[in-house]
N, C-alpha and C positions, 0 to 999 in steps of 0.2 A: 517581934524582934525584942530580944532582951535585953539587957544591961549593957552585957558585952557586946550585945549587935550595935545597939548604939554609940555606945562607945568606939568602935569600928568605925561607923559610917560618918558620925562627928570628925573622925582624925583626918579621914580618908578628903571629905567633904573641905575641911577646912586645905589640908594641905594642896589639895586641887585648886584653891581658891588663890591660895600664897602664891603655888607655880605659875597660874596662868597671869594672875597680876603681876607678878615680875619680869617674864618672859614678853606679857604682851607691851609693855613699857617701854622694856627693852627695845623691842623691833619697831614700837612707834615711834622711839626717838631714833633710829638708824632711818627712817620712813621722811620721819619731820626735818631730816636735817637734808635729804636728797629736796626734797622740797624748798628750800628755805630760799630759792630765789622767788620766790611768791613775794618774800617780803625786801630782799633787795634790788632785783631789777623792776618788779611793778607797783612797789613805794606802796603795799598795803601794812595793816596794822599787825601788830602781834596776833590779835585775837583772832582775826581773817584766819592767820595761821595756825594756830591752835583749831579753828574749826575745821579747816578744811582737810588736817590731818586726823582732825579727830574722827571723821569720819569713814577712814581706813579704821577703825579702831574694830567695830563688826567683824570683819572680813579677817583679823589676824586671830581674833576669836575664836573662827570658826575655824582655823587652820591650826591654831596652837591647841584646843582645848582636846584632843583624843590624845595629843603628845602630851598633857600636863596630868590627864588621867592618869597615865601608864606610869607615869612619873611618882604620883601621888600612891598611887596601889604598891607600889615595890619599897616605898619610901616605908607605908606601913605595914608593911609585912616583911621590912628590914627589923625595924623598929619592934615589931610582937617578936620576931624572932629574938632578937637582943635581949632587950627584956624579959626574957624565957616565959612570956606568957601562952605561945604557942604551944610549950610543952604540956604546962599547965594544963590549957583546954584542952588537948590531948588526953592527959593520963585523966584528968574529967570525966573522960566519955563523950564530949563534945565530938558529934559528926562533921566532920570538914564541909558539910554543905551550909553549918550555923555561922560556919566561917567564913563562907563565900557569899551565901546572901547580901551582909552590909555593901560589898562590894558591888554588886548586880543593884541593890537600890539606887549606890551613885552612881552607876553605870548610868543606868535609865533617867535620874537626873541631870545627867551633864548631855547623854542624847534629846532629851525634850531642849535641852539648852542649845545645844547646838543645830537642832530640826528647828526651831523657832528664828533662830539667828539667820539660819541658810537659806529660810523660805518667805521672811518677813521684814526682819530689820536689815541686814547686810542689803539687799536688792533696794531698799531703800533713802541706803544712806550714797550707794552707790550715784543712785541716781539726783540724792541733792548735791554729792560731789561735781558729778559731771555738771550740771546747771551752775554751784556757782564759782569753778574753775573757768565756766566760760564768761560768767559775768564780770570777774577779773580779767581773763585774757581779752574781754573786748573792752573792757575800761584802759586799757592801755589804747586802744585805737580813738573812743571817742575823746580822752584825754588829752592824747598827743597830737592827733592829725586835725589839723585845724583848715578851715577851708579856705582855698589861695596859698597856703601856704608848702615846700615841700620839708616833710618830715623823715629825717633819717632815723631807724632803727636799727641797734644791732650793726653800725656802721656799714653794713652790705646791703639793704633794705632801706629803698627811698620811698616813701607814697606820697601820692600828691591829690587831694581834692578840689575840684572845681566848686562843689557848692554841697550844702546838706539845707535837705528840707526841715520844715518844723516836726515831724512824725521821727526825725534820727537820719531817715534813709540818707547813705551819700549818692548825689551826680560827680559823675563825668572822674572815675577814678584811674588812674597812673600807677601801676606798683612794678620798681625798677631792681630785680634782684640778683645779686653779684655772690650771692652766698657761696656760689659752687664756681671755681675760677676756669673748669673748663665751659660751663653755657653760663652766658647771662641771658635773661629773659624781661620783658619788658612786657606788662599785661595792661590793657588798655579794657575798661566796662565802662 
């Protein structure tokens, strides 16, 4: 690759870089803010939240990064056009395939990026989200529910514990739920 190829796949490479970090910003904080009762109804910290969003961050990668391609490629061959370098290369002699190369390089670098993301990291992060979405959503249980005592949640959701062992386990559980005003339901374990 030449000058120009270089020059090409730098623009090209860079501007993909710009789109998908703006875009996937974007959608992270549309993401973080659907979330944000992580940190208001279950009193964890900022940074809880910062991680557990950040962790969607893979996954919008892998969704945004073919759109930030396509985005980037037209952006530069707006741009050579504007710049009337594309006639240049033309009346040159340059083959339109010296043209398309740089292109097809970052092609195959944003696919190795996005085959690495979809097979490796995303499945990953996926699953440290899931584990510690749940070790928030149960720190509101071993927080709140105290044993003997009954604890309203959500004001339609009563539980009540008889006892918890030293291992976490609870005895003798009570959960009283009004949430839906045509059944209540009342679950005894």
């Amino acid at each position: 690759m030449g000058s120009i190829g270089r020059h090409i796949f730098r623009t090209t490479l860079v501007a993909f870089l710009a789109i998908l970090a703006s875009v996937t910003t974007l959608l992270w904080m549309t993401q973080g803010l659907r979330n944000i009762d992580i940190i208001t109804n279950e009193g964890q910290t900022v940074f809880v939240f910062i991680g557990i969003t950040g962790l969607i961050t893979p996954l919008l990668v892998l969704l945004i990064s073919p759109i930030a391609l396509t985005l980037a490629v037209a952006y530069v061959l707006h741009k050579l056009g504007n710049d009337s370098e594309l006639i240049v290369m033309n009346a040159a002699g340059m083959p339109p395939r010296r043209i398309f190369a740089p292109f097809l390089a970052v092609g195959l670098v944003v696919s190795l990026l996005v085959g690495t993301t979809a097979f490796y990291v995303s499945p990953e992060c996926l699953r440290d989200l899931r584990r510690w979405v749940t070790q928030v959503r149960f720190g509101i249980v071993t927080n709140n529910v105290q044993p003997g005592r009954f604890s309203v949640i959500e004001g339609k959701l009563t539980i009540h514990v008889r006892d918890r062992k030293p291992n976490g386990q609870l005895i003798g559980i009570m959960v009283d739920d009004q949430r839906d005003e045509k059944v209540r339901m009342t679950i005894l374990a």
